[in-house]
Every structure is written in structure tokens, then in C-alpha cells.
C-alpha positions, 0 to 999 in steps of 0.5 A: 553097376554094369554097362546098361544097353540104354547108355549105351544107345543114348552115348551112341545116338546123342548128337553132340557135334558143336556142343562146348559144355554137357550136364550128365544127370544121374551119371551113374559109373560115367559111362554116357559122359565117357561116350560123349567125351570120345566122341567129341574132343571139345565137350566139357562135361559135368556129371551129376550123381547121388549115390556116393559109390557110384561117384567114386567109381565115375571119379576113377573111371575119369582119371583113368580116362584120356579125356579126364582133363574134360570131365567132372563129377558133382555127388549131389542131389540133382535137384540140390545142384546149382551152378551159374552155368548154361549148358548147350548139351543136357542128357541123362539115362533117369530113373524110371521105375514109376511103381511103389515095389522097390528093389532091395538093394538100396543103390540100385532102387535110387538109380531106377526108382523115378522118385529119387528124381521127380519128373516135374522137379527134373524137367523144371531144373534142366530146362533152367540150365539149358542155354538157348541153343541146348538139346535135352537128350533122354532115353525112357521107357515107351509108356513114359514118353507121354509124361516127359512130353507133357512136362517138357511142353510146361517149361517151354520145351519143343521135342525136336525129336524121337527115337522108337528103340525095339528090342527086337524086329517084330517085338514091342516097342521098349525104349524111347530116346528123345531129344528137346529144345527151347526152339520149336522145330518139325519133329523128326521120327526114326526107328531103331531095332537092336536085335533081328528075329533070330537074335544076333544084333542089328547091322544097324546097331553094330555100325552104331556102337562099334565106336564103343566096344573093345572087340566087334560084337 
């Protein structure tokens, strides 16, 4: 599993300062829990993963972390996971593949194909383990963001705020981070492009990752 451009973008942009306790579901490998541990030295965090091997990686990647005291993972079915506690910072980089073709390799249809992971059941479950003060952090594909809406709005969710993310100035709109809350606040809206006309990455985006990276892109 490679380090994807959408965890890389939800790790940046996530805020997490004030955060105590963080749930990352669908860890994959433990990228997005690794950013979120860098980035804030007081954060514990609980990542969930289905697939066996990508567990195993994520447990590797966090021993070998200097963060590792802060960080565990649970290889469970999101949906069969239970826990009493109450999270102040939820994320996750979801399947999203919403189509009946399914990618051969049976590791990588489970991490892309949303019916590893319902978006009802999904958004039924994080909003339980939300505490009252928690944000929901999630980064979709544009023709999604309805459908996450709508189902956030059910279990009593506010979106508090929206990230359009392009792929390059002057292309289409790809991605979408968005953020929700139990408080109902003014939306706020901003836009992000990774790439100019010419291709070379955004100033924007370097500034934005260079926190990450072992060597300036």
C-alpha cells in the first residue's frame, strides 16, 4: 500500500490542536495516524484497520515511530468495534468506490470499495464515539460530499467545514475534505489546488506538506 496523496492532504489539514484522544478509521498502513501523532505531541490515537496485513504494517510503522507510546492499533471490522471511549478527533481516508466492479486484488477492493464500510453504518458509528466537543474529519470524492452530508445531518452532525481540493489549477474539482461536529456553526469554505497549469506542485501545497516529507518536493 503506497503513501496516497489523500492522506497525505487529510494529515496536513486536519486541525488537531486541543485534541486528547483521536480514532483513525480505515488506517490502512498508519500513515494519517503517524501525521496526526507528529503534529501534536498530546494526541493518543486508536487506529482501526480490517485487513490483517495492513495492520501488521500499521503495528511496525508504529513501534518504529517515536511516537509509538501514543499510538495503537485495533484489526477489527469498524463496524464491530466497541470501545466506552469518547473521541474529541475522529478521521478517516474511507473507501469510496461506490460501483459493483471490484479491483482483483482482494486487499486493495476492501480499502476502496465503500461496501467494506457503508456510509449509513459508518457515519451511525462515529457519531456515537464522538464526544461533545469532537470533529469528524473526512476526505471524499466531489460526487460524494452529498451522500456524506445527508447522512452526517441524520445522526445530528453540522458540517462546520469544506475543503474543495483540485488536482490542478484550471482542472476539476477531485476531492473534498470535510469536517463535522455535534455544534451547528457557520460553514466555513476554502479551496486548495495541488498541482499549477504547468504541473509543478502548488507554493500552497509544498508549504502544506513540507512538514512530512523527507526531502522538499
Amino acid at each position: 500500500m503506497k503513501v496516497g496523496t489523500d492522506a497525505m492532504l487529510l494529515g496536513a489539514l486536519v486541525e488537531s490542536s486541543e485534541k486528547f484522544r483521536a480514532l483513525d478509521v480505515g488506517s490502512g498502513t498508519g500513515v494519517l495516524s503517524l501525521m496526526l501523532a507528529q503534529k501534536n505531541p498530546e494526541l493518543i490515537i486508536d487506529a482501526v484497520e480490517l485487513d490483517a496485513e495492513s495492520a501488521e504494517e500499521c503495528a511496525l510503522n508504529f513501534k518504529n515511530s517515536p511516537w509509538n507510546h501514543r499510538l495503537n492499533v485495533v484489526n477489527s471490522d469498524f463496524l464491530e468495534f466497541d470501545t466506552s471511549e469518547k473521541y474529541d478527533l475522529i478521521v478517516s481516508n474511507p473507501p469510496y468506490y461506490q460501483t459493483t466492479l471490484v479491483n482483483q486484488n482482494q486487499r486493495k477492493a476492501a480499502a476502496r470499495h465503500s461496501e467494506s464500510l457503508p456510509v449509513p453504518s459508518f457515519v451511525l458509528k462515529a457519531s456515537n464515539y464522538l464526544s461533545d466537543s469532537g470533529n469528524f474529519w473526512l476526505i471524499i470524492p466531489s460526487e460524494n460530499k452529498k451522500t456524506w452530508e445527508d447522512e452526517a445531518r441524520a445522526n445530528g452532525l453540522f458540517l462546520n467545514q469544506s475543503i474543495l481540493i483540485f488536482g490542478k489549477r484550471g482542472g476539476i474539482l477531485k476531492r473534498c475534505i470535510i469536517q463535522f461536529s455535534l455544534t451547528p456553526k457557520e460553514c466555513r469554505t476554502s479551496t486548495l489546488f495541488i498541482r499549477d497549469a504547468s504541473g509543478d506542485y502548488t507554493e500552497d501545497y509544498r508549504q502544506l506538506t513540507k512538514d512530512f516529507h523527507g526531502k522538499p518536493i
